[in-house]
N, C-alpha and C positions, 0 to 999 in steps of 0.2 A: 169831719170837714164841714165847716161850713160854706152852704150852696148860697150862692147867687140868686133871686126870683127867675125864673125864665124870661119875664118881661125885660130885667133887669139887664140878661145877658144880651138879648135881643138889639137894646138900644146901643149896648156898646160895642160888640158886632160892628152894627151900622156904622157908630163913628171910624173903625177902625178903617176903611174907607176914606177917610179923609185927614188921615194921619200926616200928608204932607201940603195939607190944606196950608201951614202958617208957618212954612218951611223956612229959615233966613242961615245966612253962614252964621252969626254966632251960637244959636239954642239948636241947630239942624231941625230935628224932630222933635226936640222939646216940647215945644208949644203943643203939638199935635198930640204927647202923649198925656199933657196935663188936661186937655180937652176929651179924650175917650176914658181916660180915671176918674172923670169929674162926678158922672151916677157914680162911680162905685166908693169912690173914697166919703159922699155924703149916706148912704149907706150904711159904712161901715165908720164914720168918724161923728155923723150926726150932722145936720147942716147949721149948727152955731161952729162947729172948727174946720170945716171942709173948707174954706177961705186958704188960710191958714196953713192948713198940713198942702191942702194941693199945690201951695207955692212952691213947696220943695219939688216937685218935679215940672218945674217951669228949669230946668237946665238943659245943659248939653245933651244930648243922647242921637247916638247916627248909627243905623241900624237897616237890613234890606228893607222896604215897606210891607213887604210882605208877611215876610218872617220875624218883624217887630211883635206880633201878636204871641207869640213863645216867652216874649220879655211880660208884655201888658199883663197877658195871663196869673204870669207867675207873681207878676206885682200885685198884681187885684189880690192876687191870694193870699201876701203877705200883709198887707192893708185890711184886708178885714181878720186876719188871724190877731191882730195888733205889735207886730214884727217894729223892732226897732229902730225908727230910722234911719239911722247911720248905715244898717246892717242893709237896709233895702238898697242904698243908695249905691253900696259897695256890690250890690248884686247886680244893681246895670250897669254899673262901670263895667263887671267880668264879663257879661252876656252879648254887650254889643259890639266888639268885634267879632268872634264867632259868627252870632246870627248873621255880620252882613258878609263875611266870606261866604258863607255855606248859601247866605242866599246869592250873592252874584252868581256864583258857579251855577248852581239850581236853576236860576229864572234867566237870566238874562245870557250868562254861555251855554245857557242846555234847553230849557223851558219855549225861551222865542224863537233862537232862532231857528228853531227846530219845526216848530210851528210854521215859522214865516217861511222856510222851504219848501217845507208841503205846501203851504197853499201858492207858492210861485211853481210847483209843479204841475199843481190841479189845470192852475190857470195854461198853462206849456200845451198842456192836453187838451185847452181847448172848454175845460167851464166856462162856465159863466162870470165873469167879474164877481157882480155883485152876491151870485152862490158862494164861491169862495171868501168874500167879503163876510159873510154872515157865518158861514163854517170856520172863520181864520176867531171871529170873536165869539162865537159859542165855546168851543174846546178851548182858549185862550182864558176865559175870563172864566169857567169853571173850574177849570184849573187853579187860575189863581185864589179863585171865592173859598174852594176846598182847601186849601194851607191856609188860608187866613185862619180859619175854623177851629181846622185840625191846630191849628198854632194855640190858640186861643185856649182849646179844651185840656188840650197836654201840659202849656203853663200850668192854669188855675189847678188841675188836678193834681199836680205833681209839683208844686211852688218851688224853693229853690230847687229840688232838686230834678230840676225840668233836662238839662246834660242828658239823663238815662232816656228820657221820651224822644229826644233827639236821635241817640244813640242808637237805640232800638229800634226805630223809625229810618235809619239807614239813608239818611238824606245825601249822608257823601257818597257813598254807593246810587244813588240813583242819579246826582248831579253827575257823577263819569258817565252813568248810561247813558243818560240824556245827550250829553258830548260828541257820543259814539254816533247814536239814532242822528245828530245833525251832522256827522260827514256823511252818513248814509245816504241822506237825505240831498246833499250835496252831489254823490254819485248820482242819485237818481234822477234829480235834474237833470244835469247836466247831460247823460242818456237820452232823457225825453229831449231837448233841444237838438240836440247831434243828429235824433231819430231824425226831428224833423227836417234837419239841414241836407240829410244825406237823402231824405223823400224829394228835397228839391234838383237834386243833383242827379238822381238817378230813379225818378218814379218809385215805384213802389218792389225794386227788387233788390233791393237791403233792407230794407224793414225789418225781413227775418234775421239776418244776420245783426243788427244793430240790437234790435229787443233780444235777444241768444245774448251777446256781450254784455248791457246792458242787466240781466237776470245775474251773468257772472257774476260780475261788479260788488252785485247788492247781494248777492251770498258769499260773497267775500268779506264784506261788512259785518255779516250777521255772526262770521265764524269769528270778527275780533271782538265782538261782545261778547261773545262765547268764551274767551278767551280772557274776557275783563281788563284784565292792564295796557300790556306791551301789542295784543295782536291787532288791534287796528290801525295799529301804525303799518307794519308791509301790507294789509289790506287795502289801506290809501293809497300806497305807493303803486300796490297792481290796479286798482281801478282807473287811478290815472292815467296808467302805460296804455291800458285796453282801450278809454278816450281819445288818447294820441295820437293809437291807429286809425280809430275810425274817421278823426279829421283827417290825418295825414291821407288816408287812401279814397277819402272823399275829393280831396283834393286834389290827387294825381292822378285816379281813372274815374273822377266825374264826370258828367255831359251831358247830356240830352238823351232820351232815350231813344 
């Protein structure tokens, strides 16, 4: 296989980053992908026809941003192997619906708001704003940094037949976890707030009972990931019931202590 320089890969890394730099409805991502191929296709085409071949991918291409890097890769790869045009072209037509299903599911129904629970929880408890501010974009953005990466390296190394590094990498499988981890994470909020509603309601002699229900809740949770498909669905449904009590019974023998 021919490698890449390190420096080489490094810069387009970097670009990858600004892939929706020159975003418009007709090209989507076009432009953005024609601008992180742009080292590699002179590289590998020489910079008298890098002009030239790089226009071909100034087209359509819409793709998660994230997980565009599994296409780039695998593009880099067949660009410098000296892969067909036609044949490369017919390769991101197939690739990018895929990548952006698997990436919405992954990043944006699993990834954030998974994230952005926890740190509305952090904050329930009582952090500090801007702690949680800086914890929500450290684990956020490594995250995201590491699939660019990982996208990137599984492409090139595995060029069209990048599908298997997918595959094996279990991305649908983790996009359901992820899923899961944010009703959990839904429960556990929503416990942490209740706690606190029912501390106003009655000092501090539900707490235990609230954190006890609350613990349920979220080992109810844990048992429908355990259970991977169907179980966390009546796990929602009993975490729910257990919430309902404890507003409804905040509500009807609250007061003053």
């Amino acid at each position: 296989m021919n490698r890449l320089p390190v420096t080489l890969r490094a810069r387009v890394l970097a670009r990858c980053l600004l892939i929706q730099a020159a975003w418009n409805p007709r090209t989507m991502l076009g432009h953005g992908v024609a601008y992180i191929l742009a080292p590699v296709m002179r590289f590998a085409r020489g910079r008298e026809g890098e002009d030239l071949e790089l226009a071909r991918h100034i087209e359509h291409f819409n793709a998660h941003p994230y997980l565009s890097s599994v296409a780039l890769g695998a593009v880099a790869r067949m660009e410098v192997d000296a892969a067909d045009p036609e044949r490369i072209r017919r390769f991101k037509t197939a690739v990018r619906g895929p990548l952006g299903a698997i990436g919405d599911r992954l990043i944006w129904v699993g990834w954030l708001p998974s994230l952005s629970l926890g740190a509305l929880t952090l904050l329930a408890l009582g952090v500090s704003g801007p702690v949680v501010v800086l914890i929500f974009l450290a684990v956020y953005n490594v995250g995201h940094g590491f699939l660019r990466v990982w996208g990137w390296n599984a492409g090139y190394s595995n060029g069209e037949d990048v599908a298997r590094a997918i595959r094996d990498a279990g991305l649908q499988e983790k996009a359901q976890t992820l899923t899961q981890v944010g009703a959990l994470m839904i429960g556990c909020l929503a416990g942490t707030v209740l706690s606190s509603t029912w501390t106003l309601f009655r000092g501090t002699q539900g707490q235990g009972v609230v954190a006890g229900l609350t613990l349920v809740g979220a080992g109810l949770f844990l048992l429908g990931i355990r259970a991977r498909r169907r179980g966390w669905r009546p796990s929602l449904s009993l975490t729910a019931l257990l919430i309902g009590l404890i507003a409804v019974s905040g509500a009807l023998f609250g007061g003053p202590s």
